[in-house]
Residue frames as qw, qx, qy, qz and C-alpha x, y, z in Angstrom:
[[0.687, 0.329, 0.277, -0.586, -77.24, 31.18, 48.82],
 [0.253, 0.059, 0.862, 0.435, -77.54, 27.84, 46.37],
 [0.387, 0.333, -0.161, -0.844, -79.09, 28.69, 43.21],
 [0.839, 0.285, 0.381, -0.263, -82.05, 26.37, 41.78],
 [0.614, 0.209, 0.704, 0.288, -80.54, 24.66, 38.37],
 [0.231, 0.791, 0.376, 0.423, -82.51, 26.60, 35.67],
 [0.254, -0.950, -0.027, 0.178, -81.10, 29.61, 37.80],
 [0.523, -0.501, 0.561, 0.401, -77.36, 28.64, 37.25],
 [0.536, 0.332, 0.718, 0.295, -78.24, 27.72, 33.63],
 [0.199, 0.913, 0.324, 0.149, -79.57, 31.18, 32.76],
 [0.435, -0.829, 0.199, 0.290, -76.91, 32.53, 34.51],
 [0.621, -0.138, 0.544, 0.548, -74.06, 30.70, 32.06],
 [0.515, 0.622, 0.460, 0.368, -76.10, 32.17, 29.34],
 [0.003, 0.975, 0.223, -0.010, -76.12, 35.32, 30.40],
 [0.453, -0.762, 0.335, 0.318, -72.37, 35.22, 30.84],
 [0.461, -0.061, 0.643, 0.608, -71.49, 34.25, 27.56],
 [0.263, 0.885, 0.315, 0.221, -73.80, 36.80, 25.63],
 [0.164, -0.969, 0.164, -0.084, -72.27, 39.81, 27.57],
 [0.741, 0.302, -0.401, 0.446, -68.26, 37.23, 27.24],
 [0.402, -0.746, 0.402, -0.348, -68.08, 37.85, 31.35],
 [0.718, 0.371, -0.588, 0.022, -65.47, 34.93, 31.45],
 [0.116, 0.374, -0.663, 0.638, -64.87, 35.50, 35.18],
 [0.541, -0.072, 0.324, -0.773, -68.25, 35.07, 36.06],
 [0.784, 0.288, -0.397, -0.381, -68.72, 31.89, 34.02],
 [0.410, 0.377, -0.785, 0.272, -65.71, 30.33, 35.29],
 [0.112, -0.171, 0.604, -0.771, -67.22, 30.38, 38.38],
 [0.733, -0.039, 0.016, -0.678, -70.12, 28.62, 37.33],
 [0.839, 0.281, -0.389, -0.259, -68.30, 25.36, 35.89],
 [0.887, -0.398, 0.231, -0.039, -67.21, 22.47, 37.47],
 [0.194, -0.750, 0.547, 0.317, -63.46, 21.61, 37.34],
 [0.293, -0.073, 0.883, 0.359, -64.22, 18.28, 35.63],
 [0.356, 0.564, 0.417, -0.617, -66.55, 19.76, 33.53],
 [0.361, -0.229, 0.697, 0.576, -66.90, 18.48, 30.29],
 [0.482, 0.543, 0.118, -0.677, -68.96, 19.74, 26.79],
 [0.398, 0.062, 0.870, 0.286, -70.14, 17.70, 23.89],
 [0.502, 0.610, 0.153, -0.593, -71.54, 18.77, 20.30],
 [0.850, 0.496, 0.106, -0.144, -71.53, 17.80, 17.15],
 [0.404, 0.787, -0.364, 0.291, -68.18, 19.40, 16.74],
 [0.074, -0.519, 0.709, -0.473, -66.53, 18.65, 20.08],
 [0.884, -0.148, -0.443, -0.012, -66.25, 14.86, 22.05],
 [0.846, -0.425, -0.184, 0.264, -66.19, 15.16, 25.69],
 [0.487, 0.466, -0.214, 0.707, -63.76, 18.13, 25.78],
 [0.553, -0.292, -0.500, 0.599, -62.72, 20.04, 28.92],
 [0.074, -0.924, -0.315, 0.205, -63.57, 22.95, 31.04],
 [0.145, -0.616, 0.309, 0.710, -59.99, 24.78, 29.58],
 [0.322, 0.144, 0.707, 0.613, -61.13, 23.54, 25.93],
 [0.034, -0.718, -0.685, -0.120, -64.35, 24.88, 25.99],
 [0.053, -0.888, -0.205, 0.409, -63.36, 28.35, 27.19],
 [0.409, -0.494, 0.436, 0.632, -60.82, 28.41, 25.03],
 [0.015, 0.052, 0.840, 0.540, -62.63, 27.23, 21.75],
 [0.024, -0.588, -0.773, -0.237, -66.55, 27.95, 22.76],
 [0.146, -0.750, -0.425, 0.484, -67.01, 30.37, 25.16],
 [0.138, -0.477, 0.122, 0.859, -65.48, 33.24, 22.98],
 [0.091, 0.167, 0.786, 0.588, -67.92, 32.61, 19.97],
 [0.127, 0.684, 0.634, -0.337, -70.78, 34.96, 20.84],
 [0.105, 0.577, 0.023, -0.809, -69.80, 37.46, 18.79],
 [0.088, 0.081, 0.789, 0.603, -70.87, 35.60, 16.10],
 [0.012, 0.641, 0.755, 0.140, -74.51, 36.16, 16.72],
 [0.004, 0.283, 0.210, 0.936, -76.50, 38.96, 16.66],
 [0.568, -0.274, 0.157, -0.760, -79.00, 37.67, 18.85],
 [0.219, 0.015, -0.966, 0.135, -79.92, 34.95, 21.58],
 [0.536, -0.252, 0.379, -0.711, -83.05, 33.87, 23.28],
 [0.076, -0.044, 0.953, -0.290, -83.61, 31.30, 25.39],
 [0.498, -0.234, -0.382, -0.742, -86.79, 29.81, 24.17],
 [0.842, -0.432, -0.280, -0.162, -87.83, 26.97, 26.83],
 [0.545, 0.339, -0.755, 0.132, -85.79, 26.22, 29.37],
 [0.919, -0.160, -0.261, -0.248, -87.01, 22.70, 31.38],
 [0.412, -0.401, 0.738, -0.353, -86.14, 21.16, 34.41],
 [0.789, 0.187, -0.492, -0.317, -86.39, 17.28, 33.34],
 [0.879, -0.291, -0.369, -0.078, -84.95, 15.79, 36.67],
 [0.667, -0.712, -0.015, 0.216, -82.62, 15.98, 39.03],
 [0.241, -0.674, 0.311, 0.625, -80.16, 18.80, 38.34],
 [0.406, 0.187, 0.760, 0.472, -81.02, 17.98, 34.58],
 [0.340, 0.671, 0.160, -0.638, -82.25, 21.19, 32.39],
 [0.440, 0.282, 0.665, 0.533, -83.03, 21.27, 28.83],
 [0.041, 0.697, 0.088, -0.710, -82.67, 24.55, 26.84],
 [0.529, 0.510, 0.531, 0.422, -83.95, 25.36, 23.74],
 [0.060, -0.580, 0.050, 0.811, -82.51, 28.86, 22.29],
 [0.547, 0.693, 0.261, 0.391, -82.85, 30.39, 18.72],
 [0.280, -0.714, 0.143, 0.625, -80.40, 32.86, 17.86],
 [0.640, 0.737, 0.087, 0.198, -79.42, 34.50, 14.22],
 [0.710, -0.055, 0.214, 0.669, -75.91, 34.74, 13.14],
 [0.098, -0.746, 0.080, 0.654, -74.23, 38.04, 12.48],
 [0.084, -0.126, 0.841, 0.519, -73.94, 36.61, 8.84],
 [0.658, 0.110, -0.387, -0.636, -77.77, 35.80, 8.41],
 [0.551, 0.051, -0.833, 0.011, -79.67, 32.97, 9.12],
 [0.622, -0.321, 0.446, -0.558, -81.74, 32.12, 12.65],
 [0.508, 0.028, -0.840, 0.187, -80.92, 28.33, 14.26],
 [0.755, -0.545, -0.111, -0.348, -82.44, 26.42, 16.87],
 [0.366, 0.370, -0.778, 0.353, -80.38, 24.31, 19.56],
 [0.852, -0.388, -0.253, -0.243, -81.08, 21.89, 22.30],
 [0.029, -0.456, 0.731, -0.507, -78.72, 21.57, 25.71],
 [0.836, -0.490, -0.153, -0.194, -79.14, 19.21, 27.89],
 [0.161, 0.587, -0.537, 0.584, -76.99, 20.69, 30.85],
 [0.740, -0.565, -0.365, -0.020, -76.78, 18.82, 33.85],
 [0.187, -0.707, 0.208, -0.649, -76.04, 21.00, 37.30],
 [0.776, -0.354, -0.515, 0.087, -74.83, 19.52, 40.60],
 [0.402, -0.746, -0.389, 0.361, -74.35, 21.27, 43.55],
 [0.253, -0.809, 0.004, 0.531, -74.24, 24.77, 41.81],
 [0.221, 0.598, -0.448, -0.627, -72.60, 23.99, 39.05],
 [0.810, 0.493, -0.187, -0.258, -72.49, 22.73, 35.55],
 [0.645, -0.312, 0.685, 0.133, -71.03, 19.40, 35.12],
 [0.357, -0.022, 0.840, 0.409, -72.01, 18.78, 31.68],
 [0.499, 0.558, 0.000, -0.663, -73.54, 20.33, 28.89],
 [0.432, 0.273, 0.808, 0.293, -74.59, 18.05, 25.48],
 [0.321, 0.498, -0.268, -0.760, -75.62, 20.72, 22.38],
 [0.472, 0.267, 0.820, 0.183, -77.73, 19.35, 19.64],
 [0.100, -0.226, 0.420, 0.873, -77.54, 21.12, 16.83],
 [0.452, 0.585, 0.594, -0.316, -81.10, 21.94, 15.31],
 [0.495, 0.341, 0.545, 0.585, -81.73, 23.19, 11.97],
 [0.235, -0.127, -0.281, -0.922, -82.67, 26.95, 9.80],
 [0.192, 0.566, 0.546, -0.588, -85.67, 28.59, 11.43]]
C-alpha cells in the first residue's frame, strides 16, 4: 500500500518523537538531503547522525497544521517546548516522492 504524502510526513514525526530509527530509515530517500538554519544540504547519514537523535530535548511536540501545497510538497507547522523551558514554532517544507522524503527545508520560527 502507497501512503498519501501528509501520511508519510506524520509518520517521520512520529518516528522521531518515540527515536524509532529503524522505522524512519525506511521512510527516507537514499539521496535525501536536510536544510536549516544550522545545516546546508546535508545527507541522509548526517541527519541521522546529528538530527534525528535530538528529541530528547523537548518535552513536547505537536504538529500544528500540516498542508499539502502541491505535488508531493507538505508544509508543517509544529510547536514544541524544550525540556529547558521555552515553546518554539517551526515551518518544514518536506517534499515526498514516491513514498518517501526527499527533502526537508526547517525554518526556524520564533518564542511562542
Amino acid at each position: 500500500m502507497v501512503s498519501s504524502p501528509t501520511d508519510v510526513v506524520e509518520a517521520a514525526f512520529r518516528y522521531y518523537r518515540s527515536q524509532d530509527r529503524e522505522a524512519a530509515l525506511a521512510l527516507y530517500a537514499d539521496d535525501f538531503t536536510f536544510t536549516s538554519p544550522q545545516d546546508d544540504r546535508i545527507d541522509r547519514a548526517a541527519f541521522f547522525e546529528r538530527c534525528f537523535p535530538t528529541a530528547d530535548r523537548m518535552s513536547e511536540q505537536q504538529l500544528l497544521h500540516v498542508t499539502p501545497a502541491g505535488e508531493g510538497l507538505i508544509f508543517v507547522q509544529y510547536e514544541y517546548e524544550l525540556t529547558t523551558g521555552g515553546r518554539y514554532r517551526n515551518v518544514e517544507a518536506i517534499t515526498v516522492r514516491d513514498g518517501l522524503i526527499q527533502e526537508v527545508r526547517v525554518f526556524f520560527g520564533g518564542k511562542v
